[in-house]
KELUM-35590 format. One record per residue (C-alpha): residue in one letter; x, y, z. Coordinates in steps of 0.02 Angstrom, whole numbers, plus 50000, padded with zeros to 5 digits. Layout:
// KELUM-35590
<torza aa="a" x="X" y="Y" z="Z"/>
...
// end
This chain:
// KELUM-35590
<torza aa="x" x="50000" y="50000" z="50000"/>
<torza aa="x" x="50055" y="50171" z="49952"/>
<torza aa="x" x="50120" y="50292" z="50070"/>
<torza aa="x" x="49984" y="50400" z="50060"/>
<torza aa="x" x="49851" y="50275" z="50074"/>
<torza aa="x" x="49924" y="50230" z="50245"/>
<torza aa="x" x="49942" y="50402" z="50290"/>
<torza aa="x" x="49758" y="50437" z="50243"/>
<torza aa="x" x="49730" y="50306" z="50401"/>
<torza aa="x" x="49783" y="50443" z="50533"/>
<torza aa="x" x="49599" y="50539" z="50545"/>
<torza aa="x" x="49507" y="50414" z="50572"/>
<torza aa="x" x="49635" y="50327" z="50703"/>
<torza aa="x" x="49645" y="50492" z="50797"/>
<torza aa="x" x="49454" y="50479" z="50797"/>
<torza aa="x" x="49458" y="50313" z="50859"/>
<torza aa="x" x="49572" y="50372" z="50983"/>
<torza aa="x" x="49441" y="50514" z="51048"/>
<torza aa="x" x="49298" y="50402" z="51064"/>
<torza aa="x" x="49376" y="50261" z="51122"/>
<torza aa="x" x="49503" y="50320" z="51237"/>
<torza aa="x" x="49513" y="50507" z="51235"/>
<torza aa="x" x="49374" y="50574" z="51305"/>
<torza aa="x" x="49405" y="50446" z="51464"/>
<torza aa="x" x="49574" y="50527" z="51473"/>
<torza aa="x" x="49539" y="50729" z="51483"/>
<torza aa="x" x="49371" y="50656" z="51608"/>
<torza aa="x" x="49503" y="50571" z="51729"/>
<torza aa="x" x="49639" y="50677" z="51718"/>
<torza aa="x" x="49529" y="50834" z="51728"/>
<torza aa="x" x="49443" y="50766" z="51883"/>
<torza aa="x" x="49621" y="50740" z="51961"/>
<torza aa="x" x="49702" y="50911" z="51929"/>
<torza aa="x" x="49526" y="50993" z="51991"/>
<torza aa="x" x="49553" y="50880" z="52154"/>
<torza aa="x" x="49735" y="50953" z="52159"/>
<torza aa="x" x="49697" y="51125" z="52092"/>
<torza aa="x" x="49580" y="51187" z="52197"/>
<torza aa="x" x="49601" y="51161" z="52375"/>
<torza aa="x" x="49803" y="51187" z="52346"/>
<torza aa="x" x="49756" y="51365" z="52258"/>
<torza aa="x" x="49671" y="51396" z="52420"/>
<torza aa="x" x="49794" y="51341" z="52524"/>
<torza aa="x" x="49929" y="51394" z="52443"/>
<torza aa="x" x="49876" y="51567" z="52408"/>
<torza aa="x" x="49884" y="51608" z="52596"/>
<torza aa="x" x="50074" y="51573" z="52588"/>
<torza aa="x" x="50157" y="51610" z="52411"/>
<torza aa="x" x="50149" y="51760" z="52283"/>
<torza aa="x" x="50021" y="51733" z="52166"/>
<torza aa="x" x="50140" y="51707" z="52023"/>
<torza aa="x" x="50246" y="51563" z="52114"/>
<torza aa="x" x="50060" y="51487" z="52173"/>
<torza aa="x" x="50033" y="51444" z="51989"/>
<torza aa="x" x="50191" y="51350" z="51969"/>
<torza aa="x" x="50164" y="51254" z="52112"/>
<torza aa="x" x="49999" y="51201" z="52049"/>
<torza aa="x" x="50068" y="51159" z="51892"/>
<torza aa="x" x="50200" y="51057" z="51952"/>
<torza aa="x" x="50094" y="50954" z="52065"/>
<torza aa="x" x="49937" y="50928" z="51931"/>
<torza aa="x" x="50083" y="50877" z="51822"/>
<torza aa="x" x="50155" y="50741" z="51949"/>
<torza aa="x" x="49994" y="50662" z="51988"/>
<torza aa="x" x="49916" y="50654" z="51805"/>
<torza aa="x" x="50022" y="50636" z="51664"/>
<torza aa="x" x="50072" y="50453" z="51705"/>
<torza aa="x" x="49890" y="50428" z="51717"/>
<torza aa="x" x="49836" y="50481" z="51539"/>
<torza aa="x" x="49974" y="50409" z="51457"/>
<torza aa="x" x="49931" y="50224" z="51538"/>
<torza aa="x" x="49734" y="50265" z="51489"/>
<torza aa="x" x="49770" y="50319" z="51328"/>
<torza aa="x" x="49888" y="50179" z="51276"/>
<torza aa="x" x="49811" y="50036" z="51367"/>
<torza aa="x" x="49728" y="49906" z="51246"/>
<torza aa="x" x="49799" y="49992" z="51099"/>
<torza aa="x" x="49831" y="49833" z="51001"/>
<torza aa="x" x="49748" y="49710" z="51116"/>
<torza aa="x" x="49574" y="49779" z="51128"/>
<torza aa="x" x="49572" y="49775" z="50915"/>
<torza aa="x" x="49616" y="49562" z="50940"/>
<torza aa="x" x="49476" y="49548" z="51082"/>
<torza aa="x" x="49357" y="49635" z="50997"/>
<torza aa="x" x="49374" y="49552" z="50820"/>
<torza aa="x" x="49410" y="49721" z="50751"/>
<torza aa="x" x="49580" y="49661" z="50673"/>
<torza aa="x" x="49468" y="49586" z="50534"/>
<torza aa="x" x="49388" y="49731" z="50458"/>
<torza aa="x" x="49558" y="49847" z="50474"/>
<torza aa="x" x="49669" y="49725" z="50394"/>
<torza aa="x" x="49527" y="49685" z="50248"/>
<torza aa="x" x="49667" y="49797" z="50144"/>
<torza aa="x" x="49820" y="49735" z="50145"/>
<torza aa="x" x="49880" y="49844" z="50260"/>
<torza aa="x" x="50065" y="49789" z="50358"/>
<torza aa="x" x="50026" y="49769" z="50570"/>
<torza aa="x" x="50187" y="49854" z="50624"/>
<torza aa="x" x="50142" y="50009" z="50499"/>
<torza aa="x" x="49977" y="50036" z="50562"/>
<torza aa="x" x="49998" y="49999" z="50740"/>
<torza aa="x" x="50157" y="50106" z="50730"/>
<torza aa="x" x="50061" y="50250" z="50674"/>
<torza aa="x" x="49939" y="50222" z="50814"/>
<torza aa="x" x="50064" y="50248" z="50920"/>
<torza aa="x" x="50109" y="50412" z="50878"/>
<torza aa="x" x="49923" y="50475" z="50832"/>
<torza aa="x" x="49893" y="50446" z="51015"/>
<torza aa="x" x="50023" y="50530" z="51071"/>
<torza aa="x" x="49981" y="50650" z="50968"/>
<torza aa="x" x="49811" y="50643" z="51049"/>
<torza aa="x" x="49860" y="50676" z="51235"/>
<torza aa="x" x="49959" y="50812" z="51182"/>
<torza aa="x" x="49775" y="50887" z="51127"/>
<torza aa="x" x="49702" y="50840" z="51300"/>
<torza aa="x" x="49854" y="50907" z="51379"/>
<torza aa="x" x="49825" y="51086" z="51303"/>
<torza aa="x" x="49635" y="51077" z="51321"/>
<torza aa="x" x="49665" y="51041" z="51520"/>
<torza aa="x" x="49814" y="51173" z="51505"/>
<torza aa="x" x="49690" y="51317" z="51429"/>
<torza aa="x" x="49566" y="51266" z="51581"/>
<torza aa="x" x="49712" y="51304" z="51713"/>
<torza aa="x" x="49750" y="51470" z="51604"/>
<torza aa="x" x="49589" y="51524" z="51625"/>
<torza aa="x" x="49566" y="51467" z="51814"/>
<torza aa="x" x="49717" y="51496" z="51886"/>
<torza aa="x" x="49828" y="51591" z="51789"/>
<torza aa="x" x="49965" y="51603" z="51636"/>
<torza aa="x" x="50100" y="51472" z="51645"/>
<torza aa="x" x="50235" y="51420" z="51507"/>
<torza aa="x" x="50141" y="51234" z="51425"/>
<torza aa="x" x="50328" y="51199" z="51369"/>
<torza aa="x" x="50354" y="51085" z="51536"/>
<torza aa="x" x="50202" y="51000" z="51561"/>
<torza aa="x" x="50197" y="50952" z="51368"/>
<torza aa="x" x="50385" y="50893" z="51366"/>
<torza aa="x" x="50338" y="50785" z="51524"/>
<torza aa="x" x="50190" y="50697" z="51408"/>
<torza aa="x" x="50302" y="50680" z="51278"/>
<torza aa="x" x="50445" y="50569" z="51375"/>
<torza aa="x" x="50323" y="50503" z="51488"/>
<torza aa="x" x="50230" y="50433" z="51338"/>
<torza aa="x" x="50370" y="50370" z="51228"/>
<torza aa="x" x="50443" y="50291" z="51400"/>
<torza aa="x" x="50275" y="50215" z="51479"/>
<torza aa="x" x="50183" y="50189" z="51315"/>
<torza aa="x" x="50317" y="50096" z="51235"/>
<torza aa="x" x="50317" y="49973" z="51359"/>
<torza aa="x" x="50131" y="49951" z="51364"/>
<torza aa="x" x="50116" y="49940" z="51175"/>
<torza aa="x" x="50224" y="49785" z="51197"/>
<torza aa="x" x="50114" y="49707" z="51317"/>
<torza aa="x" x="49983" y="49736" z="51213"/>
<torza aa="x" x="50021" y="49649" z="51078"/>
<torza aa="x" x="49991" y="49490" z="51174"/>
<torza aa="x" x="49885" y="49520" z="51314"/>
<torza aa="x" x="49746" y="49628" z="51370"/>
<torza aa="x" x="49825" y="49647" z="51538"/>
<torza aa="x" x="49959" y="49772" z="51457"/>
<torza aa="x" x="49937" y="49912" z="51600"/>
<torza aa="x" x="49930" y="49796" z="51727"/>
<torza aa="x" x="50088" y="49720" z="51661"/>
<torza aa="x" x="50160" y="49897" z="51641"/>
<torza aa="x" x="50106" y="49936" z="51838"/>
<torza aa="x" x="50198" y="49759" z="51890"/>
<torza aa="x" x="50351" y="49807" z="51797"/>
<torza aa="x" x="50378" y="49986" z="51844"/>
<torza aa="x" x="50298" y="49973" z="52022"/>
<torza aa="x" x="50430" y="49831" z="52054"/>
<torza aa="x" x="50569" y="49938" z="51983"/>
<torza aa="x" x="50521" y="50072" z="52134"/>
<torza aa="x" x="50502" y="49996" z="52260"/>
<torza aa="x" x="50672" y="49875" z="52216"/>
<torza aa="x" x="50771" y="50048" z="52203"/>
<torza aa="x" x="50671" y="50127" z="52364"/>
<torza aa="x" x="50693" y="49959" z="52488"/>
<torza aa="x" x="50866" y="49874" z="52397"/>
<torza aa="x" x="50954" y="50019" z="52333"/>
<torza aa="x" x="51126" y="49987" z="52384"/>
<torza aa="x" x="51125" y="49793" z="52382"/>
<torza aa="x" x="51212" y="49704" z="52245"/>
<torza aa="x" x="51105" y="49625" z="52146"/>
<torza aa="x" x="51018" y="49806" z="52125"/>
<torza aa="x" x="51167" y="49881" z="52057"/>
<torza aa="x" x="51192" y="49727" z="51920"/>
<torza aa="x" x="51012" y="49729" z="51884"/>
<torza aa="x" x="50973" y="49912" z="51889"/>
<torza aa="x" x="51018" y="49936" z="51703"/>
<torza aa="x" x="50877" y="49809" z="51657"/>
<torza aa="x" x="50753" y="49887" z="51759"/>
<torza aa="x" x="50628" y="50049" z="51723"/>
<torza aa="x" x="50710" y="50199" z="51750"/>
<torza aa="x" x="50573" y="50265" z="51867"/>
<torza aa="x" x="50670" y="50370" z="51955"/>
<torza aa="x" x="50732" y="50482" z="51805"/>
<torza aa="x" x="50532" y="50542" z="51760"/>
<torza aa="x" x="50541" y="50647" z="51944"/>
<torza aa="x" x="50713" y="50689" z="51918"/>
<torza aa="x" x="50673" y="50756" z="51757"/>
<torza aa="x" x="50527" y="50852" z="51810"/>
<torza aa="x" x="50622" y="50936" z="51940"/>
<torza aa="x" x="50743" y="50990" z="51828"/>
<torza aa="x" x="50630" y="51055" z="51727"/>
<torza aa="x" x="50506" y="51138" z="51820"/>
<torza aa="x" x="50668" y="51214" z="51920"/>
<torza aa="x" x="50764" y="51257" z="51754"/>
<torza aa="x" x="50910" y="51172" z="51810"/>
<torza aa="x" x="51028" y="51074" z="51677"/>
<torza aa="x" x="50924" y="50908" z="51625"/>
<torza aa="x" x="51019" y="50751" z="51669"/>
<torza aa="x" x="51029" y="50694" z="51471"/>
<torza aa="x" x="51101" y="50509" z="51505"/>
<torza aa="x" x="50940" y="50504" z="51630"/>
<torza aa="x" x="50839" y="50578" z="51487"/>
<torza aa="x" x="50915" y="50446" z="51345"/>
<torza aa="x" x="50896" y="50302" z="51465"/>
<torza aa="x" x="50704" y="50337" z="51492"/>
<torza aa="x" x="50632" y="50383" z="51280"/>
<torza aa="x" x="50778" y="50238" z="51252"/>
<torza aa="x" x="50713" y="50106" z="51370"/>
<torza aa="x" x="50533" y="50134" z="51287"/>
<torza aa="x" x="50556" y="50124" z="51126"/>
<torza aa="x" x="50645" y="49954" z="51147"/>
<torza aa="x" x="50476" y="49895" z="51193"/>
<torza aa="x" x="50401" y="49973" z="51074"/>
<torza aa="x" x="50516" y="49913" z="50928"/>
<torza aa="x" x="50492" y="49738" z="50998"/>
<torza aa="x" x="50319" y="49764" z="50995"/>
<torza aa="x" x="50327" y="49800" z="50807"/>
<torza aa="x" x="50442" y="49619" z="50787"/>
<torza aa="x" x="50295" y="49541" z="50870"/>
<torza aa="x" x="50170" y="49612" z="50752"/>
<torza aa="x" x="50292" y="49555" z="50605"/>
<torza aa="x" x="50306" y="49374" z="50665"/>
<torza aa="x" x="50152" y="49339" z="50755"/>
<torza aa="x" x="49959" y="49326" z="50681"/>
<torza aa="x" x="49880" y="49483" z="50795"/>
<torza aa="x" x="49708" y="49352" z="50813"/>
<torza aa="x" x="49833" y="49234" z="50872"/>
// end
């Protein structure tokens, strides 16, 4: 299939994505930073400037829901098509799995950056002004590192967050309770780089120099997964 023709996909994919997945996003995610946003404003306004209240916000809605909406919005993306018996009516043209999953991928990212900036422009108008340059950079990575590894999953089971959770929860809480022990340190490299998403945040929300090896290991670590995904696609029927 031409180029084109596959391109002509993306629409309709990123409409897929809405309905199916995006409006479940910008509903959980804006219930969460409304939870954060409004008794901190009131809180916090008693004790900070106005102008360093916002950022404060900002920095905390961004901890607590970014990881959330990327999980949501990449959960199922290949797996919920094989359950469903969708796979049959999408692949009627002959239309390569890796291609058009791989596009997926980045149409919903794509996505989440829209339901980042709709959620931003609510916080603009409640709150007050604040660069989107941080919390859309923190999507971005948090996608490429999370959703990577959940496309994987996906591609054989329909328990890919869960999977994702077991993976990266164990990676904290190995690095939080075994730290210095040695099997840590000859394992760590394996692991999910959990740690780097808060360092990176910090750094960024602070303006500080941005630890790139911490940077490289988290987008790199996720788009192994994701490229493996892609070999599974190639080498295994998805109704399999």
């Amino acid at each position: 299939m031409k180029r084109s023709q596959i391109i002509a996909y993306m629409p309709w994919q990123l409409w897929d994505f809405a309905l199916d997945r995006g409006i479940a996003v910008l509903f959980t995610a804006g219930l969460m930073a409304m939870s954060i946003v409004w008794p901190g404003h009131i809180a916090l306004s008693a004790m900070m400037p106005p102008e360093a209240v916002t950022m404060e916000l900002l920095k905390v809605a961004v901890a607590q829901t970014v990881s959330i909406m990327v999980v949501i919005a990449a959960s199922g993306m290949v797996a919920n098509d094989r359950i469903g018996g969708f796979y049959r009516f999408l692949f009627l043209k002959p239309v390569r799995q890796p291609v058009y999953y791989g596009m997926q991928f980045f149409v919903t990212l794509a996505g989440v950056l829209a339901i980042g900036l709709i959620l931003l422009s609510v916080f603009w108008i409640l709150v007050g002004w604040a660069s989107p340059a941080v919390p859309l950079a923190m999507i971005v990575v948090t996608y490429l590192a999370l959703g990577g590894t959940v496309f994987f999953f996906s591609t054989f089971t329909r328990l890919d967050w869960a999977m994702l959770v077991l993976l990266w929860g164990a990676s904290a809480l190995s690095r939080a309770i075994f730290a210095d022990s040695a099997w840590y340190q000859a394992t760590k490299w394996v692991l999910p780089p959990v740690h780097h998403l808060d360092k990176l945040r910090g750094a960024l929300f602070a303006g500080t120099p941005v630890d790139v090896g911490g940077l490289v290991w988290l987008v790199g670590y996720g788009m192994l997964f994701f490229v493996a995904g892609l070999v599974v696609l190639e080498r295994k029927a998805i109704a399999e």
